[in-house]
C-alpha positions in Angstrom: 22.9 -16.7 -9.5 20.0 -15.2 -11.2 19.9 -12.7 -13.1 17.0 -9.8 -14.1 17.0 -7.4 -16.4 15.5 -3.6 -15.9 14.7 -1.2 -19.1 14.4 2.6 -17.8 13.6 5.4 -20.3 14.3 8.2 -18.0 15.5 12.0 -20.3 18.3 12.1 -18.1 19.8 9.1 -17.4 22.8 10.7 -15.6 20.7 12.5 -12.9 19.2 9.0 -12.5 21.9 6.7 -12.0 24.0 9.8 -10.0 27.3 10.9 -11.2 29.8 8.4 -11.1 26.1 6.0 -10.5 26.1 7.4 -7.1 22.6 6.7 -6.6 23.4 2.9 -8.3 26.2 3.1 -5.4 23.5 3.6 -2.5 21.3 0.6 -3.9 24.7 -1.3 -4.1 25.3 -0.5 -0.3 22.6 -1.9 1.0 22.8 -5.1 -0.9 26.1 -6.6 -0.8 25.2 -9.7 -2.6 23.8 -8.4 -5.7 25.4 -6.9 -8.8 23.5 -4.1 -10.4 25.3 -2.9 -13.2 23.6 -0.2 -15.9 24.1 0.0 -19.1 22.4 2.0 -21.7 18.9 1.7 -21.3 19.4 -0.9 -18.8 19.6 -1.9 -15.4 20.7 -5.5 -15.0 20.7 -7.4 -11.5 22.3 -10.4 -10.4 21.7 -12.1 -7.5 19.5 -14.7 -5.2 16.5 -15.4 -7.1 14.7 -15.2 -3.6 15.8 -11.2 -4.0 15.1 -10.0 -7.4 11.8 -9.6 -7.2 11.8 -7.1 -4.1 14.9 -5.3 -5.6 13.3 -5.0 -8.9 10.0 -3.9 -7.5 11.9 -1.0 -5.7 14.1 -0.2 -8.8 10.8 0.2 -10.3 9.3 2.4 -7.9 12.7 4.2 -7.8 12.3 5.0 -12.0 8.2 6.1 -11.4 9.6 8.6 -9.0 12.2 10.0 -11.0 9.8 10.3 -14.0 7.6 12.4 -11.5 9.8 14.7 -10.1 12.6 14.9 -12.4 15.0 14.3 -9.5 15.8 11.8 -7.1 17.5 12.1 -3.9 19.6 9.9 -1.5 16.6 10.4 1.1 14.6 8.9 -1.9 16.4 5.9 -2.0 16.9 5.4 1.4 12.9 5.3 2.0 12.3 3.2 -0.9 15.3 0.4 -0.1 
């Protein structure tokens, strides 16, 4: 299992991550096999090394938006994974 590591600087890192990590929770849902986990600063992913790139990619893209609108929504995610 590999493992990749994620730095996000978001100002709100709650409305981010979702409460409870809601929003963590969708990205969990459509990968069963790999283990985000957050932490501070941080999103870390474990997984298929054949994965992390796409998932990371997407994380990224997921953060960009974020920064841009100040929001993101579950229609968000779904588009983006």
């Amino acid at each position: 299992m590999s493992e990749l590591i994620i730095p996000f600087n978001v100002h709100d890192p709650v409305s981010f991550l979702g409460v409870n990590e809601s929003n963590l929770d969708a990205i969990r849902s459509k990968f069963p096999a790999i283990k985000i986990r957050a932490r501070c600063n941080e999103i870390k992913v474990l997984g298929s090394e054949l994965q992390l790139p796409s998932i990371a990619y997407n994380i990224q893209r997921a953060i960009e938006l974020f920064s841009q609108k100040g929001v993101i929504t579950k229609d968000d995610l779904d588009s983006l994974f």
